[in-house]
C-alpha positions in Angstrom: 19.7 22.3 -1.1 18.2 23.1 2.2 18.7 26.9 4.0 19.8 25.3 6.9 21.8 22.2 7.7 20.3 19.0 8.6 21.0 18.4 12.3 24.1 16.7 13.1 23.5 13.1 15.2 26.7 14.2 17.1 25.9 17.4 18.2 24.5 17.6 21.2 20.2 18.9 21.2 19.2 22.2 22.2 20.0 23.0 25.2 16.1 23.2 26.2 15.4 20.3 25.2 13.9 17.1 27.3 17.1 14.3 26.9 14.2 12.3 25.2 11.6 13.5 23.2 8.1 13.4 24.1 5.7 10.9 22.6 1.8 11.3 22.8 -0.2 8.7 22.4 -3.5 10.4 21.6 -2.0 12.0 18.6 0.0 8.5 17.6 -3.2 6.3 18.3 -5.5 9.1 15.8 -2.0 8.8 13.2 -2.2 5.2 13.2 -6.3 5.4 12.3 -5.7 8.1 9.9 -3.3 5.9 8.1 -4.9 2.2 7.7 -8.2 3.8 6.5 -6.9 5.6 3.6 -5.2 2.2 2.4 -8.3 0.2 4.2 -9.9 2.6 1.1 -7.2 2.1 -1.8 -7.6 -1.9 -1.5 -11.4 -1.6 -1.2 -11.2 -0.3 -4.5 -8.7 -2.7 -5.4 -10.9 -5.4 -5.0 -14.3 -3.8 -5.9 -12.8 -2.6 -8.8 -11.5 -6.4 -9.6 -14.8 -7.9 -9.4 -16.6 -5.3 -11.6 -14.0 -5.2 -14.4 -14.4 -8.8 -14.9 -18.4 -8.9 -15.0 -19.9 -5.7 -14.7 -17.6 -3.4 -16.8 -17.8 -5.2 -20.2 -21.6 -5.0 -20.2 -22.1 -1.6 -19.1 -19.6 0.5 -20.8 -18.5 -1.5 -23.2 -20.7 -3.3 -24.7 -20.1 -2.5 -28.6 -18.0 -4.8 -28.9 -17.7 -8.6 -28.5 -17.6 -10.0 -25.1 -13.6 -11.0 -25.4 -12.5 -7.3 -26.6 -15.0 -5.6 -23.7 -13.5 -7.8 -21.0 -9.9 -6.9 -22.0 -11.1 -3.2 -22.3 -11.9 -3.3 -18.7 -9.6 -4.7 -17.3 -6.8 -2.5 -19.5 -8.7 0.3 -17.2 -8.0 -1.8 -14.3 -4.1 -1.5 -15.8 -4.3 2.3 -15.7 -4.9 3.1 -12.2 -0.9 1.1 -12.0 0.4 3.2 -14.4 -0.2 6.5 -12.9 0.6 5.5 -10.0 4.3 7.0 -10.6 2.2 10.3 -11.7 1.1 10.6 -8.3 4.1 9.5 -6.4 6.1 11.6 -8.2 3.6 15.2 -7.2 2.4 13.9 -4.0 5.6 12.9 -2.8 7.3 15.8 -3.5 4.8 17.9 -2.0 4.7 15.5 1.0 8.5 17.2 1.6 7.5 20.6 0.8 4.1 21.2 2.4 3.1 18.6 4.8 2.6 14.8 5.3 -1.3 16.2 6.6 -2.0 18.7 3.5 -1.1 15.9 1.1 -2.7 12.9 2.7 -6.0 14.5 3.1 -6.0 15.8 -1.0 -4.9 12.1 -2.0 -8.0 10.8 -0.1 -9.9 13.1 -1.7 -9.0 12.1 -4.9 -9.3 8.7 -4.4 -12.9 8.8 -2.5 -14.2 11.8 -5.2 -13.2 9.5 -8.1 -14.0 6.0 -6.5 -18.1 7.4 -6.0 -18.2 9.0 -9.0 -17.5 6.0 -10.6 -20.7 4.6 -8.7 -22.9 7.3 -10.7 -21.1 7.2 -13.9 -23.4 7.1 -16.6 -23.4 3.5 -18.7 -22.7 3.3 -22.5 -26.8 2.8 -23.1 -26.9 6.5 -21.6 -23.7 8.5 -23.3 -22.4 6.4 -25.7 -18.6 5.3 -25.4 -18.0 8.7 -23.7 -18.9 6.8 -20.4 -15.7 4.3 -21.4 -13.5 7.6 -21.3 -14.7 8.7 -18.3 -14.1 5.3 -16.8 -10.6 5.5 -18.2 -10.0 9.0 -16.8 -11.5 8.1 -13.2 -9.6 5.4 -13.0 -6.8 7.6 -13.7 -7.4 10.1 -11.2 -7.6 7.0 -8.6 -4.0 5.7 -9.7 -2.8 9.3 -9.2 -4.3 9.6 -5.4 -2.8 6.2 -4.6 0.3 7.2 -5.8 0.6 9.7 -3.2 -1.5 8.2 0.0 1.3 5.2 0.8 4.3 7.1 1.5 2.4 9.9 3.4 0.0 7.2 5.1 3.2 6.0 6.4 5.1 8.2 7.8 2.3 9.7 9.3 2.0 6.7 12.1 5.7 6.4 11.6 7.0 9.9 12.4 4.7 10.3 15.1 5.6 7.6 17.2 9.2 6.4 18.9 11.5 5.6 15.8 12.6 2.6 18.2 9.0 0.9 17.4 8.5 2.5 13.4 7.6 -1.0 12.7 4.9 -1.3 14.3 3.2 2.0 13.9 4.5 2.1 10.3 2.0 -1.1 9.8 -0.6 0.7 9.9 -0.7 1.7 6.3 0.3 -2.6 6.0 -2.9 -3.9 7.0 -4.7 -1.8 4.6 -4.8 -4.8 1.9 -6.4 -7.8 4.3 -8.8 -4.9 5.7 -10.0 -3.1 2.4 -10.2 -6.8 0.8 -12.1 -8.1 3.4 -14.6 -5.3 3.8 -14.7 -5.3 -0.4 -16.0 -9.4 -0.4 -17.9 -8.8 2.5 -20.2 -6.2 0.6 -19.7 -8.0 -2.7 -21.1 -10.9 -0.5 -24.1 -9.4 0.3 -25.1 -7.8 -2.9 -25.0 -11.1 -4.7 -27.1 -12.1 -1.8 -29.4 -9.6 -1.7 -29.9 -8.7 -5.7 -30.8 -11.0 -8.8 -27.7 -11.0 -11.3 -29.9 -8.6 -13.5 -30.4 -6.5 -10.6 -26.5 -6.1 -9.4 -26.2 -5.6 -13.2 -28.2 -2.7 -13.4 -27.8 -0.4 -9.9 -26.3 -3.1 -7.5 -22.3 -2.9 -8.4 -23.0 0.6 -8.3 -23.7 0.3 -4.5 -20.1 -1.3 -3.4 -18.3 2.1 -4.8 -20.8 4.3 -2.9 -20.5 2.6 -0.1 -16.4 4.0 0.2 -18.0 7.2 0.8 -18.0 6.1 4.4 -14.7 5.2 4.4 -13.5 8.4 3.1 -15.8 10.3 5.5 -14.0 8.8 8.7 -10.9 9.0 7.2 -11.3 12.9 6.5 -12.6 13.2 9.8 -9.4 12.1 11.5 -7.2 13.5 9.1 -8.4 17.0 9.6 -8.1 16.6 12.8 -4.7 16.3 13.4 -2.1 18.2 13.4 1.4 17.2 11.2 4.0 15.3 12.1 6.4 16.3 14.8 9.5 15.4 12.3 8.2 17.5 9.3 6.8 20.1 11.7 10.8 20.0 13.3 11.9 20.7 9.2 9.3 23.2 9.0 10.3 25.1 11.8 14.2 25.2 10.9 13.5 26.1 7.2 15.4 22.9 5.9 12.1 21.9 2.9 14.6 20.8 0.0 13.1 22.5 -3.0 13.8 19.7 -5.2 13.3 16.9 -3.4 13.2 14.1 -6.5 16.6 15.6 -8.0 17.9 15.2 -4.7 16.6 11.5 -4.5 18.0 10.3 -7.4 21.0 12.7 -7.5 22.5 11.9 -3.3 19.9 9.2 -2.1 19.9 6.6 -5.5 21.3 3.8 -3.5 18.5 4.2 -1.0 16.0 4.2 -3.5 17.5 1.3 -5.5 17.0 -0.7 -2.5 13.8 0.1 -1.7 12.4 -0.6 -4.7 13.8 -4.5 -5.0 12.7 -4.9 -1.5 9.3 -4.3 -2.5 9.1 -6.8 -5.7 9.4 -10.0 -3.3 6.2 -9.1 -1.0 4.0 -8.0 -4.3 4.9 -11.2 -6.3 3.6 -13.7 -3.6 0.9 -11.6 -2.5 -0.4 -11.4 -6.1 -0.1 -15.5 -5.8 -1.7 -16.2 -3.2 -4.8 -13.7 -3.0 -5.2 -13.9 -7.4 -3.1 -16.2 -9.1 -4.6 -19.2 -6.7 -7.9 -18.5 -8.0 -7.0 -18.8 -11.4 -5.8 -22.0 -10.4 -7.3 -23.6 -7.7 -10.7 -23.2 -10.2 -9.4 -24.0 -13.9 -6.4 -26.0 -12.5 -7.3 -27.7 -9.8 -11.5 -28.6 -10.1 -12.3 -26.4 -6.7 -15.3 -23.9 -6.7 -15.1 -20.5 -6.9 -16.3 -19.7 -3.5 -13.9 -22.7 -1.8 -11.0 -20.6 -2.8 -12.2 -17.2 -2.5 -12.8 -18.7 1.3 -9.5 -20.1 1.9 -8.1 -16.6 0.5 -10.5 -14.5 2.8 -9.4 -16.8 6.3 -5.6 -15.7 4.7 -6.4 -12.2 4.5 -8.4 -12.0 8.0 -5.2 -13.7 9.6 -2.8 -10.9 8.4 -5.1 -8.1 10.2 -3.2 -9.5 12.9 0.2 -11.1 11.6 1.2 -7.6 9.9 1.8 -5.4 13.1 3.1 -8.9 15.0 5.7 -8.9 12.1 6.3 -5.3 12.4 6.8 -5.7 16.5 9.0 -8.4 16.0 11.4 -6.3 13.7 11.5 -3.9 15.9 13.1 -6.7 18.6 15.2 -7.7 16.2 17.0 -6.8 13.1 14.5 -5.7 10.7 16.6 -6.8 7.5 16.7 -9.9 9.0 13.3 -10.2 9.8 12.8 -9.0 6.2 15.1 -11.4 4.3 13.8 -14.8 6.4 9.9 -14.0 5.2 11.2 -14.0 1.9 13.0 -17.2 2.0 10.3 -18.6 3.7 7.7 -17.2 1.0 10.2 -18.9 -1.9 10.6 -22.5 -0.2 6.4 -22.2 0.6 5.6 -21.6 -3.1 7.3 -25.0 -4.2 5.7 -27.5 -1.0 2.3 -25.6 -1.6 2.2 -26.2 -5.2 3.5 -29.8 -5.0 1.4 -31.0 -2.7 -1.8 -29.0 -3.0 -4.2 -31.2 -5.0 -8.1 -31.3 -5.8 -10.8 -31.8 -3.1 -9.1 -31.2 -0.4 -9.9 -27.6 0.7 -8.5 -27.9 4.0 -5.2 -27.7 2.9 -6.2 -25.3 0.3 -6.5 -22.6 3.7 -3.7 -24.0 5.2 -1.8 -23.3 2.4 -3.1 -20.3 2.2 -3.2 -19.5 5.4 0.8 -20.3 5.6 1.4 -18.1 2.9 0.4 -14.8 3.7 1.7 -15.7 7.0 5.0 -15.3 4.9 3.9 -12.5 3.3 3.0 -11.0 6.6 6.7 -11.1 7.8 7.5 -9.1 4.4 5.1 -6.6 3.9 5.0 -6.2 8.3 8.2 -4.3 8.4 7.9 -3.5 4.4 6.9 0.5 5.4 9.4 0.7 8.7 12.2 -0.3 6.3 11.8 2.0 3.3 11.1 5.0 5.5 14.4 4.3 6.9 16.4 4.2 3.8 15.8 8.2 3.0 16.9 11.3 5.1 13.8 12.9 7.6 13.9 15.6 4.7 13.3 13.4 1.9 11.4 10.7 3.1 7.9 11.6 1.3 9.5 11.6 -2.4 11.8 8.4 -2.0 9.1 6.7 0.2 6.7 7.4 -2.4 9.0 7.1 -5.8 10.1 3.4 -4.5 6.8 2.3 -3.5 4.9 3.4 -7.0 7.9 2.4 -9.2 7.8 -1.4 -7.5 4.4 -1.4 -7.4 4.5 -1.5 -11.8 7.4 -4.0 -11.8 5.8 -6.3 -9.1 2.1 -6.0 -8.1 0.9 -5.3 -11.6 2.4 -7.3 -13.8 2.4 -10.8 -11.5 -0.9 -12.2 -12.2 -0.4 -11.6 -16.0 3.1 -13.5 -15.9 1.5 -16.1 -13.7 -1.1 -17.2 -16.3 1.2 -17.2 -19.6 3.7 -19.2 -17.5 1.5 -21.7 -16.9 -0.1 -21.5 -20.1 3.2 -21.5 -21.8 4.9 -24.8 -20.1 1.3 -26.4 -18.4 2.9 -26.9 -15.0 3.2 -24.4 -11.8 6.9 -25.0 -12.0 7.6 -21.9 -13.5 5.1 -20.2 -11.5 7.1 -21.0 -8.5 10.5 -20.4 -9.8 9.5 -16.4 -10.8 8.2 -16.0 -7.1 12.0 -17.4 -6.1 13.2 -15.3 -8.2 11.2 -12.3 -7.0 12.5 -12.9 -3.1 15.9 -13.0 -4.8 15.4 -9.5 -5.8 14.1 -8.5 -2.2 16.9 -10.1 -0.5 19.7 -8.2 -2.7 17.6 -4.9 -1.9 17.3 -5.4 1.8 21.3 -6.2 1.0 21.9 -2.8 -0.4 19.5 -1.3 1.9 20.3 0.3 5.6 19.6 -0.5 9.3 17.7 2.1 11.2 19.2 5.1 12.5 17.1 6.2 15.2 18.7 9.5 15.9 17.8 11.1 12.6 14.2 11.1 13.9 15.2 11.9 17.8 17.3 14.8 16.6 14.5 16.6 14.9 12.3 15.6 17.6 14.7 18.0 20.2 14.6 20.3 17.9 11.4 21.2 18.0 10.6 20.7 21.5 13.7 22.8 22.2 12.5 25.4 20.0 9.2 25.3 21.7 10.0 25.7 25.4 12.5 28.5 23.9 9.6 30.2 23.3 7.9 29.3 25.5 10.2 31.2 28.2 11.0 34.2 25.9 7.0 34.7 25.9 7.6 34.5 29.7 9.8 36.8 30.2 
């Protein structure tokens, strides 16, 4: 429990207080920066990560054993970085309530960057044997953990600085971080297998995407550091109201909440993993396309959400957001079955448009996606159920999709099936946007008086 009461919404603010509090734009534009590059980062990874599990991986660190068991050991390193994702959320969002959004977003990047560069310079199995496989595996781990911990405090970092009347917008900040890290990932990918010989991106070239993150991590730092925390946590701060156990309280007064967010989450991870994996799988094996046809129609998809996220997150600002919410997942259900049935071979135009159409659904999901979980928790224990709900979905959704998606079709031979689980997965997010909350802006706007009342207090006892 909390020293001090959480502000009542019906008490009337400090009597020094502006009747609105103050929003400024400098620190909201450098929050929103801060925020998209540390998930910009955790799907450039994603993807580089993606590309070198399934060619570079088996050959380098594990190459002792046959070429089926090495790929499956990579990518079963890929699987790790899911799995402690909940490790991460569980620390980091914790301490996201207790010391800072800033202190914690600026160790998770850390983490990630420190681990993502030192698996650029890892030493290959030729060199140390199958200790460089371990390392791999622990790496990998350490990354999981970092992510676990950089979405929720990514988010309300652009969230709590700006007006709570336009969270869906700013809160997309950490939402486009997918279609930019993915897009930046191929686009270096691109020119490596441009630039290098296979032998040569073999040998030192793969190593040269993970370096590259550095930079990404270096700008990211940069603004970080710079800035100071967020007015709501610094409001908290300042009034002594830190829970000091912030997960038992989660689960123990805010389990509904977090019920919710999690289902709202499964929807937007299931047809993402469709449409940016799964369609690879079976636009090449399936359908007859090339490789590069799809992976094209899949980077014009990605490219259009840089801009369709914060449009969707606007839009649920102008409207109801669960409604907003619940129509992209309909919409994403009803696509899945006209794409599949009338998508056929050669005809890669509507290959993008299908695509293309999508994300676009997608994009109307995961828009308002970090606005909407944000709301579902108290100010004071928004880092752990922000984080708790987004790592817990993230294992039940994101990670397991693509794997469900091939035995399906392997299993009955049709994308029937295919189609029905992503129904079935906006199902889910439609009851959890059901159980879920509209926003309350005067949670945020309350602590927001706070502090500035507390500030021009002392300001005029320093006066006098």
């Amino acid at each position: 429990m909390a020293n001090a009461p959480v502000p009542d919404p019906g008490t009337a603010p400090h009597p020094h207080a502006a009747p609105h509090p103050t929003i400024h734009p400098k620190g909201l534009y450098k929050a929103f920066a801060a925020s998209l590059t540390g998930t910009a980062l955790e799907w450039y990874d994603f993807a580089v990560y993606s590309a070198a599990a399934a060619v570079v991986f088996p050959v380098v660190f594990f190459p002792a054993t046959d070429p089926l068991t090495g790929t499956i050991l990579a990518f079963s390193t890929y699987a790790v970085g899911y799995v402690s994702r909940p490790v991460g959320g569980i620390i980091f969002g914790r301490l996201g309530d207790r010391i800072g959004r800033k202190k914690v977003l600026v160790t998770t990047l850390m983490i990630i960057g420190v681990a993502t560069v030192l698996i650029g310079v890892l030493p290959s199995y030729a060199n140390i044997g199958a200790t460089a496989g371990i390392l791999l595996v622990l790496l990998r781990f350490a990354q999981g953990v970092g992510v676990g911990g950089e979405w929720g405090g990514a988010v309300l970092l652009s969230s709590e600085y700006g007006d709570p009347h336009r969270r869906g917008f700013w809160a997309s900040a950490a939402q486009v971080g997918p279609p930019a890290g993915n897009l930046l990932a191929n686009g270096a990918l691109a020119v490596l297998t441009v630039s290098l010989t296979e032998e040569q991106f073999l040998s030192f070239g793969w190593r040269i995407a993970f370096l590259v993150s550095a930079v990404l991590v270096g700008f990211g730092l940069w603004i970080r550091l710079r800035l100071e925390d967020t007015p709501i946590f610094k409001a908290i701060a300042a009034h002594g109201e830190q829970p000091h156990a912030p997960v038992r309280e989660v689960f123990s007064k805010e389990l509904r909440p977090l019920i919710a967010a999690i289902l709202c989450r499964v929807g937007p991870d299931v047809l993402y993993a469709l449409f940016t994996v799964f369609t690879l799988t079976y636009g090449i094996q399936v359908l007859g396309y090339e490789r590069n046809q799809v992976l094209t129609a899949v980077l014009i998809g990605s490219a259009f959400q840089l801009f369709m996220i914060p449009l969707a997150g606007y839009v649920s600002d102008r409207f109801n957001r669960r409604l907003v919410y619940g129509v992209g997942a309909v919409a994403g259900a009803v696509w899945t079955f006209i794409f599949f049935g009338v998508l056929g071979g050669n005809n890669q135009p509507m290959l993008i448009v299908g695509i293309v159409l999508g994300l676009m659904a997608h994009s109307f999901m995961y828009g308002p996606q970090a606005a909407f979980i944000v709301e579902q928790f108290s100010p004071r224990l928004r880092s752990t159920g922000s984080s708790l709900a987004y790592t817990f979905a993230g294992v039940i959704g994101g990670a397991i999709a693509p794997l469900l998606f091939t035995l399906l079709l392997a299993e009955f031979g049709t994308w029937i099936p295919v189609a029905i689980y992503v129904a079935v997965a906006g199902a889910v997010t439609v009851l959890g946007l059901a159980l879920g909350r509209d926003n309350d802006t005067i949670e945020d706007l309350d602590y927001r008086l706070l502090l500035e009342g507390s500030a021009s207090a002392g300001q005029q006892s320093g006066a006098a």
